[in-house]
C-alpha positions as CSV (number, residue, x, y, z in Angstrom):
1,X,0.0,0.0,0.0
2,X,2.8,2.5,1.2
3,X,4.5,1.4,-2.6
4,X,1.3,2.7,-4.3
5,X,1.0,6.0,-2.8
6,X,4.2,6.8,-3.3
7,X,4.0,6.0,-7.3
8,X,0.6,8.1,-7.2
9,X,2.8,11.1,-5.5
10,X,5.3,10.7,-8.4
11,X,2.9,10.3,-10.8
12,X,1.2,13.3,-9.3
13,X,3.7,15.9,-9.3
14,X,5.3,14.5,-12.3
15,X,2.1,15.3,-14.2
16,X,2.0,18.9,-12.6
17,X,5.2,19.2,-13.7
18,X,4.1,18.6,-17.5
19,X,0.9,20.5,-17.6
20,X,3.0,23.5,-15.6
21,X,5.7,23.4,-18.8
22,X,2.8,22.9,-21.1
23,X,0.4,26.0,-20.1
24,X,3.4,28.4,-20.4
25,X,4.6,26.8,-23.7
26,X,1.6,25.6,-25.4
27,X,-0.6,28.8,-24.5
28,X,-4.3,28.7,-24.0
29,X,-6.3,25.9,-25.8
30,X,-3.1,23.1,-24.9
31,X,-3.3,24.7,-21.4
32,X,-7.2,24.1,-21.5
33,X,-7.0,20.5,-22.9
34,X,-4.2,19.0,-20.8
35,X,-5.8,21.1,-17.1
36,X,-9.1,19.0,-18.5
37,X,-7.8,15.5,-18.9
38,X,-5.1,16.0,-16.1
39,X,-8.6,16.5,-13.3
40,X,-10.7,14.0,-14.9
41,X,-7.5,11.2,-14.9
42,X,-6.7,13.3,-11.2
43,X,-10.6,12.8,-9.9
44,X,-10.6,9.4,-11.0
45,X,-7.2,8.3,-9.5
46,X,-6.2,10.2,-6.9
47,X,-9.2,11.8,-5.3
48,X,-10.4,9.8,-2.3
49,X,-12.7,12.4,-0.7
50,X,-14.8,14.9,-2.5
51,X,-13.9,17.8,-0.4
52,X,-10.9,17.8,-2.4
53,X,-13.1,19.0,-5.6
54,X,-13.8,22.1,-3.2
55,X,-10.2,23.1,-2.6
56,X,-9.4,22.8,-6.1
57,X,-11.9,25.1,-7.0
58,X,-11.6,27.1,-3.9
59,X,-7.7,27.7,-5.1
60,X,-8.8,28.1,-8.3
61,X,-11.4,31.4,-7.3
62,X,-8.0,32.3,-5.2
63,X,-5.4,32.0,-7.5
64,X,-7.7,34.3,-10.4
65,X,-7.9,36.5,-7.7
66,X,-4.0,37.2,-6.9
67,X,-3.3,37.4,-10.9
68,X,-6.0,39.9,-11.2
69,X,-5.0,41.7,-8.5
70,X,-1.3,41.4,-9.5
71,X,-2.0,42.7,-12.8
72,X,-4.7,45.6,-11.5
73,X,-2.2,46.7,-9.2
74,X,0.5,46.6,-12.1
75,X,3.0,44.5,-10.9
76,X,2.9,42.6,-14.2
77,X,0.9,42.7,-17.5
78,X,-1.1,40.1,-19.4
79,X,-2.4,40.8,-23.3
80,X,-5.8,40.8,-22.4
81,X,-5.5,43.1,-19.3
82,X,-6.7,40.1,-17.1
83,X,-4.9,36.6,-16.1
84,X,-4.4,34.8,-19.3
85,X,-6.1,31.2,-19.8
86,X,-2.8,29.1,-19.3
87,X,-2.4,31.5,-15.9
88,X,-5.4,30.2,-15.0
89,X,-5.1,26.4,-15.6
90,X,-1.9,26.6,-13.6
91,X,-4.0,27.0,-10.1
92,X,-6.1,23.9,-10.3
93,X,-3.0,21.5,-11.2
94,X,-1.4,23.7,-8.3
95,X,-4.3,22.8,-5.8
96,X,-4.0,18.8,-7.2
97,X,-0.4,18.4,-5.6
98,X,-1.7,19.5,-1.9
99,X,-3.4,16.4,-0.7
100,X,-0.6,14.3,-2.4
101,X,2.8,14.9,-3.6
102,X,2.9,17.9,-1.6
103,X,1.0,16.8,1.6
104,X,4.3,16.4,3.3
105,X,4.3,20.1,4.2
106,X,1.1,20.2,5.7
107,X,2.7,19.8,9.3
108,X,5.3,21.9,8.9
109,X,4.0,25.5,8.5
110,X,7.4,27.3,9.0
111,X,9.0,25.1,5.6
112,X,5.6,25.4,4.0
113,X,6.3,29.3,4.5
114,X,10.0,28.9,3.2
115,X,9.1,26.8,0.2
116,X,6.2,29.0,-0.5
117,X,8.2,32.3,-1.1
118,X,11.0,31.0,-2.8
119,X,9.3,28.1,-5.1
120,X,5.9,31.0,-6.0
121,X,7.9,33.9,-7.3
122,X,10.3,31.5,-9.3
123,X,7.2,29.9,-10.7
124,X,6.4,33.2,-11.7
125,X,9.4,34.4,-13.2
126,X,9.7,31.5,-14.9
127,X,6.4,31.6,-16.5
128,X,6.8,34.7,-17.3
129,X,10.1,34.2,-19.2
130,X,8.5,31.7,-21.3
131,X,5.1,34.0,-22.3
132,X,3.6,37.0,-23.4
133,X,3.4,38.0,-20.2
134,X,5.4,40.4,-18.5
135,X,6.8,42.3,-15.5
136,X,5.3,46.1,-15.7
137,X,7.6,47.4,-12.4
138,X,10.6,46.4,-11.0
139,X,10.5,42.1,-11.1
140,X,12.6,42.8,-7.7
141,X,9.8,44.3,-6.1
142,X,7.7,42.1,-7.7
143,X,9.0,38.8,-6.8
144,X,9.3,40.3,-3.1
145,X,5.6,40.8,-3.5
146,X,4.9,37.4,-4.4
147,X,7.3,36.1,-2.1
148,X,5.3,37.9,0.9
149,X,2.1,36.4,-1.0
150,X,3.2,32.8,-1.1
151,X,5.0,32.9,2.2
152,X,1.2,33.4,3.4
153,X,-0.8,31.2,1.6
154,X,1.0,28.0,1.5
155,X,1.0,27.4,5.0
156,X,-2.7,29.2,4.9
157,X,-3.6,26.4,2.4
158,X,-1.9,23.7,4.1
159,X,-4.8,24.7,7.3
160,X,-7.3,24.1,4.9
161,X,-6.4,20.9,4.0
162,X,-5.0,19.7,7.5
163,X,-9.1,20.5,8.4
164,X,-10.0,18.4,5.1
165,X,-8.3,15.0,6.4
């Protein structure tokens, strides 16, 4: 049993790991169609408990939430003014590693903290290396932004789903 899980953590954040490179690659409608078949194969292999389908979408609302602010506020710009599609996909393969590949930091809120602000802004920056997205002040200031952001909500996440198992 202990051998299973850990295949379905690899499997899980290996997977993540592909969508993540193919939403900032492969733009919108490959973002779309791989975030779609990643939660149906996700809700059909790894979901043991529904309430998961609530923090994904839950993280989801969130995550819109900090890009739009991010961009209203100006710390980077998108095209369309708003949090591209591919941004957006990114949150609920995000949200799928918390009750699995990444449910190791749930008891440790100071690493959670740590993780959170370096591995969020270099998720940013790398994304937005890699799009048409871009950095409308200082990235400094920005990535200290998002590293005050993610600092926060990973361990604030991580509560969540502590109160979900």
């Amino acid at each position: 049993m202990k051998n299973v899980q850990l295949y379905k953590n690899i499997a899980n954040i290996v997977l993540f790991q592909v969508g993540w490179w193919l939403c900032v690659l492969g733009g919108n409608s490959i973002a779309l169609l791989y975030t779609s078949t990643f939660l149906l194969i996700h809700f059909y292999y790894f979901v043991t408990d529904y309430r998961e389908l609530w923090l994904i979408l839950l993280l989801a609302l969130v995550g819109v939430a900090i890009d739009t602010a991010l961009i209203k506020q100006g710390l980077m710009s998108s095209p369309s003014g708003m949090p591209e599609i591919w941004m957006i996909c990114l949150w609920p393969l995000f949200a799928s590693t918390l009750m699995h590949s990444l449910k190791w930091l749930a008891k440790k809120p100071m690493l959670a903290a740590a993780c959170g602000s370096v591995a969020g802004p270099a998720s940013y920056w790398a994304g937005i290396s890699f799009s048409e997205v871009s950095w409308s002040m200082s990235p400094l200031f920005a990535l200290l932004v998002l590293a005050l952001i993610w600092m926060l909500l990973l361990p604030s996440i991580f509560l969540l789903v502590d109160e979900k198992n």
